[in-house]
C-alpha positions in Angstrom: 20.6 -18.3 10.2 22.3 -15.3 12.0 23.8 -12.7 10.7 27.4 -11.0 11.2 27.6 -7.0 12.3 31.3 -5.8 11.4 33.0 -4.3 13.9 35.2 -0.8 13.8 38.6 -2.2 16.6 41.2 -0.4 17.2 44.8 -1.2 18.7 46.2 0.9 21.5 48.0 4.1 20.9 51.3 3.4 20.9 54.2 4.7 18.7 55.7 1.2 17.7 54.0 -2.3 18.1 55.1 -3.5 21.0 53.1 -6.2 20.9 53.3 -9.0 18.6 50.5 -7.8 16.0 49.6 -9.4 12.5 48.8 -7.7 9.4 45.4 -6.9 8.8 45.3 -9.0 5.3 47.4 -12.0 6.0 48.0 -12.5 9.4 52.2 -12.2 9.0 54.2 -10.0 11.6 53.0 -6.4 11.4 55.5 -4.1 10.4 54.1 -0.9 9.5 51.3 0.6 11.2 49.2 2.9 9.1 47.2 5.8 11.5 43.9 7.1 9.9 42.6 10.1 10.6 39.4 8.6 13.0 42.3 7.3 15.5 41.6 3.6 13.9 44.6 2.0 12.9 45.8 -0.7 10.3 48.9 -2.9 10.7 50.4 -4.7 7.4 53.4 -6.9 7.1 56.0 -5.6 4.6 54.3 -7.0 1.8 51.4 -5.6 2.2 52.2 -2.2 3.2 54.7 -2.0 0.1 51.1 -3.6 -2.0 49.0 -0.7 -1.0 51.2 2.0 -0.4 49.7 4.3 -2.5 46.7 4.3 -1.6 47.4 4.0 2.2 49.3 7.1 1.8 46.1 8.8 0.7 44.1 8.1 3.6 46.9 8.4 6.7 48.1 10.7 9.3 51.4 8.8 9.5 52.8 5.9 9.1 55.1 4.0 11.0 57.3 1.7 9.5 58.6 -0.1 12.8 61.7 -2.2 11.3 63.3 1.4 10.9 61.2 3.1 13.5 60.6 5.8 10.9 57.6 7.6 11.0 56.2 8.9 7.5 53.8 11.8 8.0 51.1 11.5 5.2 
């Protein structure tokens, strides 16, 4: 039986998502991308992001809502 190793990706530095990515819990169109303070990244679809927002508010740098383009400095 193997085992799994998790591994720490992150998605290019970019201001908006230009491309197409999915929310790290469901797999829906991104729509806010949350910037932590390693550089790593999360992406969420609107449900998600308005789910945890909260507590992803306690761990970013900023957060980019990209429907509005509106960045939201932690």
């Amino acid at each position: 039986m193997s085992q799994m190793t998790q591994t720490l990706t992150t998605t290019p530095p970019t201001d908006d998502l230009v491309v197409p990515f999915h929310c790290d819990r469901c797999g829906a169109l991104a729509k806010v991308r949350v910037v932590l303070a390693s550089g790593s990244d999360l992406v969420f679809c609107g449900h998600h992001a308005r789910e945890y927002e909260g507590k992803l508010r306690d761990i970013a740098v900023d957060i980019i809502d990209t429907e509005g383009e509106q960045h939201v400095t932690a």
